[in-house]
PDB file with one MODEL, atoms N, CA, C and O in Angstrom:
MODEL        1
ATOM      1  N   UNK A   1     103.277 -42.186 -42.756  1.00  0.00           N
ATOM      2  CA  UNK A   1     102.910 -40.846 -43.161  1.00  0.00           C
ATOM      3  C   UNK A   1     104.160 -40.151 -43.692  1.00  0.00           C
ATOM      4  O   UNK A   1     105.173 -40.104 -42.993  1.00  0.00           O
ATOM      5  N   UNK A   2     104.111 -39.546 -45.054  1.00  0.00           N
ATOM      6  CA  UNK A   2     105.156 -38.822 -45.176  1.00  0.00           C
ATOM      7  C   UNK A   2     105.573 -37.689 -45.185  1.00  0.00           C
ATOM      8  O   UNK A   2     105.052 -37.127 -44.220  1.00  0.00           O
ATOM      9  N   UNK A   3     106.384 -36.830 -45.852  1.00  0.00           N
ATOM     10  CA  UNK A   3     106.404 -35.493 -45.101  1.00  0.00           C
ATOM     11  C   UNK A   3     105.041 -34.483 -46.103  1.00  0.00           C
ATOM     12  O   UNK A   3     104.394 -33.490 -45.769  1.00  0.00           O
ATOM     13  N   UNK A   4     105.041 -35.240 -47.297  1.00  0.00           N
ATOM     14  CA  UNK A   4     103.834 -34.256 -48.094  1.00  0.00           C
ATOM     15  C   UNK A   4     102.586 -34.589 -47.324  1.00  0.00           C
ATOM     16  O   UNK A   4     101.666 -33.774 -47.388  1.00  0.00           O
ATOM     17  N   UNK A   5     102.417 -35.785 -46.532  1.00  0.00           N
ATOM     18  CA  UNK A   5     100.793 -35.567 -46.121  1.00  0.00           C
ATOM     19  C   UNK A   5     101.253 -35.344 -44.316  1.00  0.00           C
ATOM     20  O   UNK A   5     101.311 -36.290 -43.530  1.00  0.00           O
ATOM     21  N   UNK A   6     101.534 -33.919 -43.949  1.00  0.00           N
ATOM     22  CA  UNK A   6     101.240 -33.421 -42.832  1.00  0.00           C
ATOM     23  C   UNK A   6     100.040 -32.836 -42.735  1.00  0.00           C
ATOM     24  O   UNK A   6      99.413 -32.178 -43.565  1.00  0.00           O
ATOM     25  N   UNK A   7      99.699 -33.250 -41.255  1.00  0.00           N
ATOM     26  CA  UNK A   7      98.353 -32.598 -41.013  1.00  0.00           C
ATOM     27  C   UNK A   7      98.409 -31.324 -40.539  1.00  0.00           C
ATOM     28  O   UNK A   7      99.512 -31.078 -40.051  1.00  0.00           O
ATOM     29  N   UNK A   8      97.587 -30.365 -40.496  1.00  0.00           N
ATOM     30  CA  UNK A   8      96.998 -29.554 -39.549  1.00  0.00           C
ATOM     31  C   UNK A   8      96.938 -29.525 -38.558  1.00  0.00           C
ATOM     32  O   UNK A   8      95.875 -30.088 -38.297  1.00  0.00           O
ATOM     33  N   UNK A   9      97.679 -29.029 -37.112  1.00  0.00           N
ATOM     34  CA  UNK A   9      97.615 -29.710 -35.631  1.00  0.00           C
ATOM     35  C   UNK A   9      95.965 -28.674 -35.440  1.00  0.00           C
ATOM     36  O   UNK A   9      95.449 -27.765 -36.089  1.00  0.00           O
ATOM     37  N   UNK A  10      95.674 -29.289 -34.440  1.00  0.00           N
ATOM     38  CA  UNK A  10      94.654 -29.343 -34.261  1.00  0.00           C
ATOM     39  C   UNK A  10      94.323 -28.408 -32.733  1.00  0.00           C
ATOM     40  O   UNK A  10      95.324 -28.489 -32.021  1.00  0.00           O
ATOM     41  N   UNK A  11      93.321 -27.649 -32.131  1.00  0.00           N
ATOM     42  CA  UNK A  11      92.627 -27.590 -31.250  1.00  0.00           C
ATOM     43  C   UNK A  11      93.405 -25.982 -30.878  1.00  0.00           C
ATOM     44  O   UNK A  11      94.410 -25.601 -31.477  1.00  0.00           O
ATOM     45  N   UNK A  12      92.867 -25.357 -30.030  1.00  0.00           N
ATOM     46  CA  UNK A  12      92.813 -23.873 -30.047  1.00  0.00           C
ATOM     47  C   UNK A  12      93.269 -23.862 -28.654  1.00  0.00           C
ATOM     48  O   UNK A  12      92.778 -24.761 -27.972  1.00  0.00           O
ATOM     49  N   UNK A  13      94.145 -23.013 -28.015  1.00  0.00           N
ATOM     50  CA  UNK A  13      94.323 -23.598 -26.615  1.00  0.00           C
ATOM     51  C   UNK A  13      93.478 -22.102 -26.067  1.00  0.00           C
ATOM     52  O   UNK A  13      92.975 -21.927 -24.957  1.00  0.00           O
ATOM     53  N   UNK A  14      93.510 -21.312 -27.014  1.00  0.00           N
ATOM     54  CA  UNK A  14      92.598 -19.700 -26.466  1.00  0.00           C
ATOM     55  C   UNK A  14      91.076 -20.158 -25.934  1.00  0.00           C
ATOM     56  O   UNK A  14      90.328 -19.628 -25.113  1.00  0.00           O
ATOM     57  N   UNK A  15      90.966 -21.088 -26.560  1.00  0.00           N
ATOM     58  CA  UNK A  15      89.435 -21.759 -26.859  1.00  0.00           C
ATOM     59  C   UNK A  15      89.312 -22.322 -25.409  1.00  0.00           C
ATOM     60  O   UNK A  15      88.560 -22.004 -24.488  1.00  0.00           O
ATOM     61  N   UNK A  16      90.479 -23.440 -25.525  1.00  0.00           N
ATOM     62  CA  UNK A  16      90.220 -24.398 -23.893  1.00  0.00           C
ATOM     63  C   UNK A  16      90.642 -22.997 -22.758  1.00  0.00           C
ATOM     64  O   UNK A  16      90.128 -22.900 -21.643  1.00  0.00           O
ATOM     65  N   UNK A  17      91.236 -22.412 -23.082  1.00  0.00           N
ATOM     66  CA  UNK A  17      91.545 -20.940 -21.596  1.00  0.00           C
ATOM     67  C   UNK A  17      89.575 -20.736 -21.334  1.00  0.00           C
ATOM     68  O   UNK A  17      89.008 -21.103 -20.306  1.00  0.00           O
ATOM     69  N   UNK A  18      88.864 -20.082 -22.538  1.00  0.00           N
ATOM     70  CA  UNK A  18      88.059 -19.806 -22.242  1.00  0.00           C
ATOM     71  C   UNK A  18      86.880 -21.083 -21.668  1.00  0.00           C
ATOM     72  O   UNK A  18      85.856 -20.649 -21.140  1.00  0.00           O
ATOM     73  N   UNK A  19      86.954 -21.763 -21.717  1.00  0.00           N
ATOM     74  CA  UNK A  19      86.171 -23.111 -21.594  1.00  0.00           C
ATOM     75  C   UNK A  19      86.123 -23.453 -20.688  1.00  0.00           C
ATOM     76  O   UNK A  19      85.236 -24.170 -20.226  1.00  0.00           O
ATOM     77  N   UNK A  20      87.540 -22.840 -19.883  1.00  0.00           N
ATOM     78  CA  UNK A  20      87.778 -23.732 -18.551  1.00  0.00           C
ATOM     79  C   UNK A  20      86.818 -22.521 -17.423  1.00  0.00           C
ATOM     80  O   UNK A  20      86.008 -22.648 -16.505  1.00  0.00           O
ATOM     81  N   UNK A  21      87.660 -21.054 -18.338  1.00  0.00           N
ATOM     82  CA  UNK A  21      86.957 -19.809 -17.198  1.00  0.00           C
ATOM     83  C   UNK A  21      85.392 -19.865 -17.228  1.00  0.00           C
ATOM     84  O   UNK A  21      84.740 -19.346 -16.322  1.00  0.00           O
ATOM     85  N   UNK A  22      84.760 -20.546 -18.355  1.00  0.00           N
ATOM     86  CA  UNK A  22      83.378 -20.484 -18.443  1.00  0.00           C
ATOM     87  C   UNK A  22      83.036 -21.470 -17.287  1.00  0.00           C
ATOM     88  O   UNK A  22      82.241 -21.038 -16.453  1.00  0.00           O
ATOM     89  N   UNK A  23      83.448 -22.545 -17.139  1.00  0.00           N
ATOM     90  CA  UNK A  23      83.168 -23.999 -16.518  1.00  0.00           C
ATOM     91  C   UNK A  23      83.373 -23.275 -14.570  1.00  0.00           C
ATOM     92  O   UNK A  23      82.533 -23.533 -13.708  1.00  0.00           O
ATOM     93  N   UNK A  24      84.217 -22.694 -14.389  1.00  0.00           N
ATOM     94  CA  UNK A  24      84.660 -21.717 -13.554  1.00  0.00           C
ATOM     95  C   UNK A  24      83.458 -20.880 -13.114  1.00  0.00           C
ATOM     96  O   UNK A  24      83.003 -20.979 -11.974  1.00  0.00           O
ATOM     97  N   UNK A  25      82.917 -19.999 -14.093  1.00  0.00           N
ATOM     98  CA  UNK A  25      82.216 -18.798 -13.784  1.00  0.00           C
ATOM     99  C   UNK A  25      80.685 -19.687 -13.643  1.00  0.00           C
ATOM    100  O   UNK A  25      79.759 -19.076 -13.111  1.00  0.00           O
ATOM    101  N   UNK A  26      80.525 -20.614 -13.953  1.00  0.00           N
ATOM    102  CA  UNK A  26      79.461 -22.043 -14.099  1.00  0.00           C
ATOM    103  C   UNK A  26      79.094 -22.022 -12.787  1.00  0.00           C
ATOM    104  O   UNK A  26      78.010 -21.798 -12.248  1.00  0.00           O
ATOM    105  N   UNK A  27      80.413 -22.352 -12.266  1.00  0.00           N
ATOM    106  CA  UNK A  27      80.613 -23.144 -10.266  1.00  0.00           C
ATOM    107  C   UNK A  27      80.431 -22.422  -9.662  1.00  0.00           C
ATOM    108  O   UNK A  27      79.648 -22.678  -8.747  1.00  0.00           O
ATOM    109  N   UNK A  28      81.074 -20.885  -9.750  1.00  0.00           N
ATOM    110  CA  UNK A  28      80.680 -19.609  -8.336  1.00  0.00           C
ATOM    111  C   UNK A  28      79.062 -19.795  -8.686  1.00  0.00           C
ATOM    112  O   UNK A  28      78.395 -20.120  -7.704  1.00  0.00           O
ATOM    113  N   UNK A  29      78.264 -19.626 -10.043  1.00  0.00           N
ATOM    114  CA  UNK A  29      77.169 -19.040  -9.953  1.00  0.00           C
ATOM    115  C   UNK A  29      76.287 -19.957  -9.319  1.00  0.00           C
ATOM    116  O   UNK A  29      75.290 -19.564  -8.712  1.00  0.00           O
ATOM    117  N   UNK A  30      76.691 -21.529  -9.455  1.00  0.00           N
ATOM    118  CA  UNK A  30      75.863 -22.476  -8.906  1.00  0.00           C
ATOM    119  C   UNK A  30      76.075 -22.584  -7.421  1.00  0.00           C
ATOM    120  O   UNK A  30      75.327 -23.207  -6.668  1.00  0.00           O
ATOM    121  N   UNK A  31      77.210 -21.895  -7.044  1.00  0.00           N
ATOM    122  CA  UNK A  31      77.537 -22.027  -5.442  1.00  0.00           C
ATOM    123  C   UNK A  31      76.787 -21.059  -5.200  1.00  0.00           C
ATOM    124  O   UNK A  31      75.873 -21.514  -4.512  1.00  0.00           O
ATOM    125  N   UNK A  32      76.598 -19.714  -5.405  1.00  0.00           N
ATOM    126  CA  UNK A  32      75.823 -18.850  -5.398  1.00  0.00           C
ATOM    127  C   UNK A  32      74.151 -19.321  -5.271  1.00  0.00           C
ATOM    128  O   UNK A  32      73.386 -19.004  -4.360  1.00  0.00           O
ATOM    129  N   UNK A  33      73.887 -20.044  -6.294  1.00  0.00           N
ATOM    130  CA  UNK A  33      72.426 -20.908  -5.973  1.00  0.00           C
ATOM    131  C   UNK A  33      72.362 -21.131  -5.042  1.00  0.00           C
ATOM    132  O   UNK A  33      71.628 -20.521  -4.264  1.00  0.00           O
ATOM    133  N   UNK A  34      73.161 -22.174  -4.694  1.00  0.00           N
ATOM    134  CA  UNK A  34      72.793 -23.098  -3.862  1.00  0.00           C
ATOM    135  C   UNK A  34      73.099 -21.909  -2.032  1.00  0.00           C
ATOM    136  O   UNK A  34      72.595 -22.246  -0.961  1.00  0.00           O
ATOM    137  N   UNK A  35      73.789 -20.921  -2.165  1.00  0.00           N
ATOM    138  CA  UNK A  35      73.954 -20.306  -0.766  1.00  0.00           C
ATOM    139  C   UNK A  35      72.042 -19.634  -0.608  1.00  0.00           C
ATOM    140  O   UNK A  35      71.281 -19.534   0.354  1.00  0.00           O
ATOM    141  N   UNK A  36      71.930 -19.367  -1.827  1.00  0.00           N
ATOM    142  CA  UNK A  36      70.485 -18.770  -2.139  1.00  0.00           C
ATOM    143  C   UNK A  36      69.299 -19.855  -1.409  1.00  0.00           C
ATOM    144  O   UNK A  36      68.194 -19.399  -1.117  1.00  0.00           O
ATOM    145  N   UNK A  37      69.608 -21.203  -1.167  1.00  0.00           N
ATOM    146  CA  UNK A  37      68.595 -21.839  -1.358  1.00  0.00           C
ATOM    147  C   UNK A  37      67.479 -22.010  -2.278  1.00  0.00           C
ATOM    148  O   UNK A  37      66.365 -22.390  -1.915  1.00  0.00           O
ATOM    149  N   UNK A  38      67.869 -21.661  -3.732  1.00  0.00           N
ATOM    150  CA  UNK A  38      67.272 -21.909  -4.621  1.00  0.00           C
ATOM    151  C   UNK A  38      65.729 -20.739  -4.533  1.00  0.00           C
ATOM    152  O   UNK A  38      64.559 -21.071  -4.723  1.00  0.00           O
ATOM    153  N   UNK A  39      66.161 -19.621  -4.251  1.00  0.00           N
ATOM    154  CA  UNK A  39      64.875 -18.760  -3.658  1.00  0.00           C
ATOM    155  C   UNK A  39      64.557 -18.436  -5.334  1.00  0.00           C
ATOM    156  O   UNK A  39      63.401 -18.494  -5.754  1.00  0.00           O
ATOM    157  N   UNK A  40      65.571 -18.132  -6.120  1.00  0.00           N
ATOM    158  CA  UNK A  40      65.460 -18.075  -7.831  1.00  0.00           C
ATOM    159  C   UNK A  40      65.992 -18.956  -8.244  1.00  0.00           C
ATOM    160  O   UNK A  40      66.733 -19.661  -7.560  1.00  0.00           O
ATOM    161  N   UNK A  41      65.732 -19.160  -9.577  1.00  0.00           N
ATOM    162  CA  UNK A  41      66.059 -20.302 -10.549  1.00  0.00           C
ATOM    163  C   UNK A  41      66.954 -19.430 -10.859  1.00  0.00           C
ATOM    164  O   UNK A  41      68.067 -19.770 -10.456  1.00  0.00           O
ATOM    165  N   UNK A  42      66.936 -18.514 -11.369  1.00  0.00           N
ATOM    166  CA  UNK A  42      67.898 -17.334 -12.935  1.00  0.00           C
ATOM    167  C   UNK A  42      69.180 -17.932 -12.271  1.00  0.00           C
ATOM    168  O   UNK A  42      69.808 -18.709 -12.990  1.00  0.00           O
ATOM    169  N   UNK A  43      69.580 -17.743 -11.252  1.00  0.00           N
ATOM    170  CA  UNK A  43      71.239 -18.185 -11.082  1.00  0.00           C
ATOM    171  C   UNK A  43      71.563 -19.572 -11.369  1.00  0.00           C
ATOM    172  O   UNK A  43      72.683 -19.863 -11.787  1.00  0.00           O
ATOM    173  N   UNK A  44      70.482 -20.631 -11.136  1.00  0.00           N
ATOM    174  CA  UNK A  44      70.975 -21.620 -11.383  1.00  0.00           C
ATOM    175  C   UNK A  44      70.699 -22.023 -12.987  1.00  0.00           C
ATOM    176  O   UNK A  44      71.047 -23.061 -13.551  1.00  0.00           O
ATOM    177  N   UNK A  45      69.983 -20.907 -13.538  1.00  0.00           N
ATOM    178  CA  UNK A  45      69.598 -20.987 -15.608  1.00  0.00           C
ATOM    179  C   UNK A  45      71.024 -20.524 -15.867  1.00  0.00           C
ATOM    180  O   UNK A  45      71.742 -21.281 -16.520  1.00  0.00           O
ATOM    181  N   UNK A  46      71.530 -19.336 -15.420  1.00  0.00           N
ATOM    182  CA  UNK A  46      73.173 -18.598 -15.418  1.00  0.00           C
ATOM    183  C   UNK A  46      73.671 -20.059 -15.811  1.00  0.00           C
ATOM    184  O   UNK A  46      73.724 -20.491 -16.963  1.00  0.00           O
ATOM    185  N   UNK A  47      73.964 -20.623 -14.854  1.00  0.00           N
ATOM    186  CA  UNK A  47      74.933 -21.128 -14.155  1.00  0.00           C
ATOM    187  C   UNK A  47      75.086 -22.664 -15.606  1.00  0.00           C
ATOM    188  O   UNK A  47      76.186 -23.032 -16.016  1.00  0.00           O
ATOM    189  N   UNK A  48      73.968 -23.178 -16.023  1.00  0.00           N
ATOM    190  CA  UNK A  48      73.433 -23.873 -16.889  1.00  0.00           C
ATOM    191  C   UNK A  48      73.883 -23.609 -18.249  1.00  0.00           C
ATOM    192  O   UNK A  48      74.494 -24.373 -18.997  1.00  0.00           O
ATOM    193  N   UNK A  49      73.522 -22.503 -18.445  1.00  0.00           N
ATOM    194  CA  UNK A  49      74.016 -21.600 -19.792  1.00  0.00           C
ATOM    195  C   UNK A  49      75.752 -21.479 -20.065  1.00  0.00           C
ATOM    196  O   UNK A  49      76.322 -21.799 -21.108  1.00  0.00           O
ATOM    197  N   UNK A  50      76.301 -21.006 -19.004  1.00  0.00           N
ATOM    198  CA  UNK A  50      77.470 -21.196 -18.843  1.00  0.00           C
ATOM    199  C   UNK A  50      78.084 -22.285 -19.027  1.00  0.00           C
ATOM    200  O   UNK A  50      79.075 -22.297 -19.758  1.00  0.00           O
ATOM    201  N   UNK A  51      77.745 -23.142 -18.563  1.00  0.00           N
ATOM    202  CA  UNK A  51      78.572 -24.729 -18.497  1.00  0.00           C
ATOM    203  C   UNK A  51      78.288 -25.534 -19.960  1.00  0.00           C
ATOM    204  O   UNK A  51      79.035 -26.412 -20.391  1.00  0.00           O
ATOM    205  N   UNK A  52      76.721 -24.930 -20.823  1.00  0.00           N
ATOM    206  CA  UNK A  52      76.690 -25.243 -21.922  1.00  0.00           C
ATOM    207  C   UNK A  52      77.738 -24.650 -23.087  1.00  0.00           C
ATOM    208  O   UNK A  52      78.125 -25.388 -23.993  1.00  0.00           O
ATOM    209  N   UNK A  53      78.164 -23.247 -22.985  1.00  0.00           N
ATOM    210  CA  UNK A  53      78.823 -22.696 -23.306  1.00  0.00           C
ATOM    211  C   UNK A  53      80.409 -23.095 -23.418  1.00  0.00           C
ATOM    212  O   UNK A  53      81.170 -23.133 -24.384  1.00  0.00           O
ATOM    213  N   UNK A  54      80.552 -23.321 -22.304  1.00  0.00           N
ATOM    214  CA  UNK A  54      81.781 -23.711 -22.064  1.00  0.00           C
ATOM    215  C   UNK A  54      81.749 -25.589 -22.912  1.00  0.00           C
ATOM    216  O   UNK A  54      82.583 -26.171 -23.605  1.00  0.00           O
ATOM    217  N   UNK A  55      81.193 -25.755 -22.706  1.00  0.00           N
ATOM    218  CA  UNK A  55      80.995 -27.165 -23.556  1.00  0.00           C
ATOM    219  C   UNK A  55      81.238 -27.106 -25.256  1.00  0.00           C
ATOM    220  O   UNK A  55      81.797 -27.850 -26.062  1.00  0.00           O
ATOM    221  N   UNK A  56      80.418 -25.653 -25.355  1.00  0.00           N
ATOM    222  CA  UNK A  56      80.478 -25.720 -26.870  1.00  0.00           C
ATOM    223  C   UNK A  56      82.126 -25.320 -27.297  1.00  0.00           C
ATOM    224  O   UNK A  56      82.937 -25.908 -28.012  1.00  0.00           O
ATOM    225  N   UNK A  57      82.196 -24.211 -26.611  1.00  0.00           N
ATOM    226  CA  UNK A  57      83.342 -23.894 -26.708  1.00  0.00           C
ATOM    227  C   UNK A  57      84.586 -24.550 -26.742  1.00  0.00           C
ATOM    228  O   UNK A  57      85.466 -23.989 -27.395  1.00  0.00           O
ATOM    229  N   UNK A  58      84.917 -25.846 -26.062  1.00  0.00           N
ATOM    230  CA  UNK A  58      85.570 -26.921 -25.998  1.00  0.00           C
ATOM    231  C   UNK A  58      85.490 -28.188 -27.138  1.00  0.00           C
ATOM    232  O   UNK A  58      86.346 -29.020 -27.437  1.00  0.00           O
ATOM    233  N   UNK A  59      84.301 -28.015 -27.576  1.00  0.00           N
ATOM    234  CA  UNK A  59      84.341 -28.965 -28.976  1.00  0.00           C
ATOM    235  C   UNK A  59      84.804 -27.958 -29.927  1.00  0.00           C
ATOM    236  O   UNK A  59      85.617 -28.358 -30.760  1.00  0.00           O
ATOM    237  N   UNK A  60      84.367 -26.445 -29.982  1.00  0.00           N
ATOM    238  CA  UNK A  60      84.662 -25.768 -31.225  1.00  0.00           C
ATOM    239  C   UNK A  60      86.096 -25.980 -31.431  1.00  0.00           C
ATOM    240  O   UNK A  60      86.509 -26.557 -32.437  1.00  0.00           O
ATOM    241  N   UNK A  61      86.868 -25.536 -30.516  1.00  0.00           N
ATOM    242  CA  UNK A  61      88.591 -25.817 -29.831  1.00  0.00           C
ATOM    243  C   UNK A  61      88.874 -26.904 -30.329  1.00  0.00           C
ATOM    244  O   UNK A  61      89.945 -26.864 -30.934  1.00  0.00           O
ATOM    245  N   UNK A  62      88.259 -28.088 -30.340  1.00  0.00           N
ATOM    246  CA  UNK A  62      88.862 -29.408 -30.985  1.00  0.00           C
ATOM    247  C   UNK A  62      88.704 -29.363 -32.130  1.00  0.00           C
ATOM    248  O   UNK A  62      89.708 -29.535 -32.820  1.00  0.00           O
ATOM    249  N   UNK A  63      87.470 -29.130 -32.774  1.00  0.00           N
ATOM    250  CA  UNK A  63      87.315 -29.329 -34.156  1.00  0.00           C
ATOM    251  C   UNK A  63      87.790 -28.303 -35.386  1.00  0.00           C
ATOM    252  O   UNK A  63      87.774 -28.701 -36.551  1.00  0.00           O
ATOM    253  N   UNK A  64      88.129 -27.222 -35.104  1.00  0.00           N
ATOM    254  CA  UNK A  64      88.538 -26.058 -35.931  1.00  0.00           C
ATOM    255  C   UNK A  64      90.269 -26.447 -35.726  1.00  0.00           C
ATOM    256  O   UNK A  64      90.919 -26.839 -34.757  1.00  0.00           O
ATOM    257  N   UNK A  65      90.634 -26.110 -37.204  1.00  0.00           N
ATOM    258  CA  UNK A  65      92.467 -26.873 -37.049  1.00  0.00           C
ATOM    259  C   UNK A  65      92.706 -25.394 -36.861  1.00  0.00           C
ATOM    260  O   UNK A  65      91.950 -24.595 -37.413  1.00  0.00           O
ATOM    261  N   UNK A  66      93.937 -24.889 -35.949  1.00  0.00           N
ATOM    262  CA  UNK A  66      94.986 -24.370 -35.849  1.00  0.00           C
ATOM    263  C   UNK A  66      95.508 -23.254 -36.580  1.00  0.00           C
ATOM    264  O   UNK A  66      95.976 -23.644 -37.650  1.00  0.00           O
ATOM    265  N   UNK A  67      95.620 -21.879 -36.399  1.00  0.00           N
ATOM    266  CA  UNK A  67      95.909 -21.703 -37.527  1.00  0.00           C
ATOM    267  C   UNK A  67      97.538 -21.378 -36.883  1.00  0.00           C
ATOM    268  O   UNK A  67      97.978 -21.360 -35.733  1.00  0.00           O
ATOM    269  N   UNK A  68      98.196 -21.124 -38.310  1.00  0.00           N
ATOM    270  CA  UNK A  68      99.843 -21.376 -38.619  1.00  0.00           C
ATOM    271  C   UNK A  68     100.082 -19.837 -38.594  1.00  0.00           C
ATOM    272  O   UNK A  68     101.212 -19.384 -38.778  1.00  0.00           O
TER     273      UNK A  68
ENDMDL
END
């Protein structure tokens, strides 16, 4: 590789901060379920939504390059 074909570094680290606090805010709400005994679903839909979120959020982070 030479110096004219540098890449773009890659991945957002603001992105993985939030990804991780989502994955985070995921676990209290499902611990929260589960202290509930599952008397509602909504905390454990929360809790679902969140962790999808945080998922997306973690590919967006990889795939969007960097900015300079």
């Amino acid at each position: 590789m030479t110096g004219e074909e540098t890449r773009r570094p890659r991945g957002w680290v603001s992105l993985y901060v939030a990804s991780f606090l989502l994955m985070v805010s995921a676990a209290v709400v499902l611990v929260l379920a589960a202290r509930d005994l599952f008397r509602s679903l909504t905390p454990l839909w929360v809790s679902v939504s969140l962790s999808a979120a945080a998922i997306i959020a973690a590919v967006i982070g990889v795939v969007l390059p960097r900015k300079r």
